[in-house]
C-alpha atoms as one frame of an Amber mdcrd trajectory, in Angstrom:
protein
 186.797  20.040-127.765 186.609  22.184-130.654 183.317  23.875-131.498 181.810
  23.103-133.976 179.753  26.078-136.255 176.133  25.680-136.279 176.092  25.666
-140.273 178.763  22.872-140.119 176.788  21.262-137.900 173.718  21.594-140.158
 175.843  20.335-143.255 176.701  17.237-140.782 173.108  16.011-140.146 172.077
  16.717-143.465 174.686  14.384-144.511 173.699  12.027-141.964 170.384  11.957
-143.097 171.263  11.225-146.649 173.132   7.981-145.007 177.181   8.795-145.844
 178.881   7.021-143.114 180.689   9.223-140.335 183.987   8.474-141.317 183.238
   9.994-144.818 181.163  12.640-143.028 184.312  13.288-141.055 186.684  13.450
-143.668 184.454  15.848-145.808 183.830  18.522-143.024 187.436  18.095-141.678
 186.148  17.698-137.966 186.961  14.291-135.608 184.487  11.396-136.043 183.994
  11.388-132.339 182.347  14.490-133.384 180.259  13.270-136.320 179.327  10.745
-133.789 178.315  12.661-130.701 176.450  15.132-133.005 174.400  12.258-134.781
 173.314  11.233-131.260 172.739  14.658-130.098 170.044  15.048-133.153 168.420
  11.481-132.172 168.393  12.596-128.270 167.023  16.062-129.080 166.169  16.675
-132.437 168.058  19.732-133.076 171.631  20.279-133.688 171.436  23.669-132.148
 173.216  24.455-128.485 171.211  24.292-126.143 170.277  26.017-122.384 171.612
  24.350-119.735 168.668  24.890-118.101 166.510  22.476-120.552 164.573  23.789
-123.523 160.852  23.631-124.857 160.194  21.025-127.605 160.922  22.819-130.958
 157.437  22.056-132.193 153.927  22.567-130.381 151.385  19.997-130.264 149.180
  21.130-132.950 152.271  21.308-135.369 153.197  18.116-134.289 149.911  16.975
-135.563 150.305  18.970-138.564 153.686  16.980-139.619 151.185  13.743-139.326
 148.267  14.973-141.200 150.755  16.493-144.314 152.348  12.785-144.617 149.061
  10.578-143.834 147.167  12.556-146.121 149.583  12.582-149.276 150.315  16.425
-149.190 153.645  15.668-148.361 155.119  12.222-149.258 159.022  12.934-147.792
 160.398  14.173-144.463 162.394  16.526-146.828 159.277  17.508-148.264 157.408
  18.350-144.799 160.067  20.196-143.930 160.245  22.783-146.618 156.295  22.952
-147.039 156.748  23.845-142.912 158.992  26.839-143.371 157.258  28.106-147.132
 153.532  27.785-145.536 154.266  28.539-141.470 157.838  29.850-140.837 159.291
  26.849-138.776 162.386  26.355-139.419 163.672  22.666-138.555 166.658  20.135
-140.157 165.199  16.947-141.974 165.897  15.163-138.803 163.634  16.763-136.423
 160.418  16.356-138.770 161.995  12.090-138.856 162.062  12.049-134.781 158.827
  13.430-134.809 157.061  11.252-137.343 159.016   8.323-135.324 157.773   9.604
-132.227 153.515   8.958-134.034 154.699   5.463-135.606 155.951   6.854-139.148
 159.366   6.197-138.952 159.362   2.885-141.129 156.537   4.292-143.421 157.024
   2.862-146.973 155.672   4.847-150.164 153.428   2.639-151.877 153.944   1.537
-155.190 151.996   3.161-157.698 150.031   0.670-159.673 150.809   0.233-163.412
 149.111   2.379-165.681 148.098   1.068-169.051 146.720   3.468-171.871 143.466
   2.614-171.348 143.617   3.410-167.752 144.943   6.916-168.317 142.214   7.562
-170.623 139.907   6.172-168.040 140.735   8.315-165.620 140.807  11.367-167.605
 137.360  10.802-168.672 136.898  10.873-165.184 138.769  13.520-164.228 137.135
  15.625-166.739 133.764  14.555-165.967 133.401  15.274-162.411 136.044  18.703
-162.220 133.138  20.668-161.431 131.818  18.637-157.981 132.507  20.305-154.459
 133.690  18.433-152.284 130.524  17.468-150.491 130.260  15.407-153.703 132.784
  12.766-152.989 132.189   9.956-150.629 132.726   6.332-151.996 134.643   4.630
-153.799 135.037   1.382-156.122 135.998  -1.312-154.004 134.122  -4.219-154.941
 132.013  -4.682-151.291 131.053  -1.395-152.234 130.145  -2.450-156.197 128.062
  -5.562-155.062 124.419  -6.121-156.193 123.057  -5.889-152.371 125.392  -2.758
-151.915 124.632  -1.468-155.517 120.887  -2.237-154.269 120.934  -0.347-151.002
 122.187   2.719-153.075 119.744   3.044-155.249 116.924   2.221-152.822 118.515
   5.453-151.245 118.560   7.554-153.916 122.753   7.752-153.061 124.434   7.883
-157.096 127.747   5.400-157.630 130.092   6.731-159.569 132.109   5.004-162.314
 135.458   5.179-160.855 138.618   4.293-162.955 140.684   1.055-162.107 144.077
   1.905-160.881 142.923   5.162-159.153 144.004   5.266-155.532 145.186   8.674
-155.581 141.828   9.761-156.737 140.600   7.812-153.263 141.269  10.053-150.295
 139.779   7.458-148.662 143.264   5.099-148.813 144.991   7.646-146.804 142.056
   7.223-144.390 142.874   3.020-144.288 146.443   4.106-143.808 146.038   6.871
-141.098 143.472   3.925-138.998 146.957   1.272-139.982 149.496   3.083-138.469
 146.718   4.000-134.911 146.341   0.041-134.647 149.789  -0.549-135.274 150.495
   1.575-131.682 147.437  -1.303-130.290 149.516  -3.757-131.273 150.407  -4.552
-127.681 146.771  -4.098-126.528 145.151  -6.509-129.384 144.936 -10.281-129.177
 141.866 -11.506-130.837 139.319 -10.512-133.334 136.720  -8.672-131.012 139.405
  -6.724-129.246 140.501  -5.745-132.812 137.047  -4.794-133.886 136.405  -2.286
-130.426 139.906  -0.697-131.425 139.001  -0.098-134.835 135.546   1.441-133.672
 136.926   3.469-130.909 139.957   4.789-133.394 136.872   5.708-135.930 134.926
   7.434-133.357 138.030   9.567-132.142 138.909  10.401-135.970 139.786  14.086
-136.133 137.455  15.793-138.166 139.910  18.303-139.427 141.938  15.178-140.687
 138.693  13.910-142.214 137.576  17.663-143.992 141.494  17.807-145.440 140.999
  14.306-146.970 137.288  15.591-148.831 138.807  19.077-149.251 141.634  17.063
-151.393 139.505  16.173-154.120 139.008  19.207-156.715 142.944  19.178-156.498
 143.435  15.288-157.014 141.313  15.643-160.369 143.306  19.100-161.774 146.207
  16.662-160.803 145.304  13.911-162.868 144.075  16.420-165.884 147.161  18.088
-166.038 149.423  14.823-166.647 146.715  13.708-169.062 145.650  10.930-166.886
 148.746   9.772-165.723 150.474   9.373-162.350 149.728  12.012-159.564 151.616
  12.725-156.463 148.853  11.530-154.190
């Protein structure tokens, strides 16, 4: 079999990744579709398109950056596989293809993960959440802890606050990327959706979510807070419009 260069091969899965078929794959890169083929299955099997030793090979990222690739998607930082992968070698000098940061976020449950549709923004909701933006640029981040979903908002809630001394704050409607909290929702989504198995009824539901909010990783939890002062210079800069959170 001929060999194959390692940039061709790179060229290859990047191809693959943007989904051309292997017979156009083939025909663009002038190399056998048995190869396209076997090359595609060598990235799903391993990750890499790089030889390998024959006497095996460690995994190409260490278990903290492996929990780094989770944390920049559940969080918003990064919203792409594409993106993860450049902010990896810009920020830490790892170098991997597209494909290895997609087998890893299959390999924690993100491989189906759908961005959410950012809700429609009238011109009174920009200027909403400018006002906001504007009016709270100067909190730390200790400052930011609730949100405005309505069991939060009710009169017994809005009761218990004040008893408390605790000050709600008038978010803007429309605003869930100035809630680091819905990345929180989504990060506790995709740890019950790897339950799913282990879950059959309400109470068994209830002890996962508790056990999943006890084992919450607090550096996940201080990037979420820490997120804030940057989600509101977001949303000031566009003038209150859409942010990439």
């Amino acid at each position: 079999m001929t060999h194959i260069s390692l940039e061709k091969r790179t060229r290859i899965c990047t191809l693959i990744n943007e989904g051309y078929s292997s017979h156009y794959i083939a025909s663009k890169e002038n190399v056998d579709q048995s190869s396209v083929i076997r090359i595609k299955q060598k990235v799903e099997a391993t990750g890499s398109v790089k030889d390998l030793p024959k006497t095996g090979h460690p995994r190409i990222f260490t278990s903290h950056d492996e929990r780094n690739v989770v944390r920049l998607i559940t969080t918003g930082e990064c919203s792409t596989a594409a993106d993860i992968q450049k902010k990896l070698k810009s920020d830490d000098q790892i170098d991997v293809s597209v494909c290895t940061v997609k087998r890893t976020l299959h390999r924690n449950g993100l491989s189906s993960r759908i961005k959410r549709k950012k809700p429609y923004l009238k011109k009174k909701h920009r200027e909403q959440r400018l006002k906001f933006a504007k009016k709270y640029r100067n909190w730390s981040v200790e400052d930011w802890n609730k949100d405005n979903d309505p069991k939060h908002t009710a009169n017994l809630t809005k009761q218990w606050f004040n008893d408390n001394g605790i000050e709600l704050l008038d978010w803007p409607p429309q605003s869930p990327d100035l809630n680091s909290i819905e990345h929180l929702w989504n990060e506790i989504d995709r740890r019950l959706r790897k339950l799913e198995n282990q879950v059959h009824n309400q109470d068994q539901l209830w002890d996962a979510i508790q056990k999943i909010w006890i084992e919450m990783d607090d550096e996940f939890l201080s990037r979420l807070i820490n997120s804030m002062p940057q989600r509101i210079e977001d949303v000031i800069k566009v003038k209150g419009g859409y942010t990439r959170w």
